[in-house]
TIZA-22394 format. One record per residue (C-alpha): residue in one letter; x, y, z. Coordinates in steps of 0.1 Angstrom, whole numbers, padded with zeros to 4 digits, always signed. Layout:
% TIZA-22394
aXYZ ...
//
This chain:
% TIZA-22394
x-0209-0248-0197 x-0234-0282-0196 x-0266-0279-0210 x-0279-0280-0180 x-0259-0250-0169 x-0274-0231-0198 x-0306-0240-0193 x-0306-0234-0153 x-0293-0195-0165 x-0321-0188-0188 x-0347-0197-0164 x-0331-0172-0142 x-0335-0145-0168 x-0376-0154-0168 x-0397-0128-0159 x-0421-0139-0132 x-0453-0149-0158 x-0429-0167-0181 x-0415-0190-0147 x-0453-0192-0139 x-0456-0209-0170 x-0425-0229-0171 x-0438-0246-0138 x-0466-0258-0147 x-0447-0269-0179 x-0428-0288-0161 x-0454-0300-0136 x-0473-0316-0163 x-0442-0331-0182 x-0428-0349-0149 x-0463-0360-0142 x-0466-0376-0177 x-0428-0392-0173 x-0436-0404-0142 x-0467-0423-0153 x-0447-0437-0181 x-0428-0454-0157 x-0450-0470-0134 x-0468-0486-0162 x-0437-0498-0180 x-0425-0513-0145 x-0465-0526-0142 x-0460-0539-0180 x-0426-0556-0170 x-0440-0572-0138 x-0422-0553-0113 x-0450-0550-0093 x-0466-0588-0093 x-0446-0597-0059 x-0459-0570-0041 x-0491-0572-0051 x-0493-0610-0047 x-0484-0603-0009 x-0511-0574-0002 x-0536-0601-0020 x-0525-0626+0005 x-0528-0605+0034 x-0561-0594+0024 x-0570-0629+0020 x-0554-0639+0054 x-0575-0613+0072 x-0540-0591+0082 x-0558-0562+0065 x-0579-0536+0072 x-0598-0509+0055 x-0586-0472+0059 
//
């Protein structure tokens, strides 16, 4: 059995406060990793290209405010 196995049967055995409790858990801790990894990618520059273009629309008048 994985890990993963293992882990997916104890969360089955959870009574329903301890799941409550585990969700928001994990809420917060994919939240957090996700965060992580748009600011490495920001850090690393995998976002200057696209930004570059939305500041050249703007600039080009293609854009419009929402």
């Amino acid at each position: 059995m994985t890990t993963v196995e293992t882990i997916e049967r104890a969360i089955e055995q959870l009574p329903p406060d301890e799941l409550a409790k585990l969700r928001r858990w994990f809420l917060e801790f994919d939240a957090a990793a996700w965060d992580a990894q748009i600011e490495a990618d920001a850090a690393a520059g995998k976002f200057d290209a696209l930004s570059e273009e939305a500041l050249a629309e703007y600039r080009n008048g293609k854009a419009r405010e929402i």
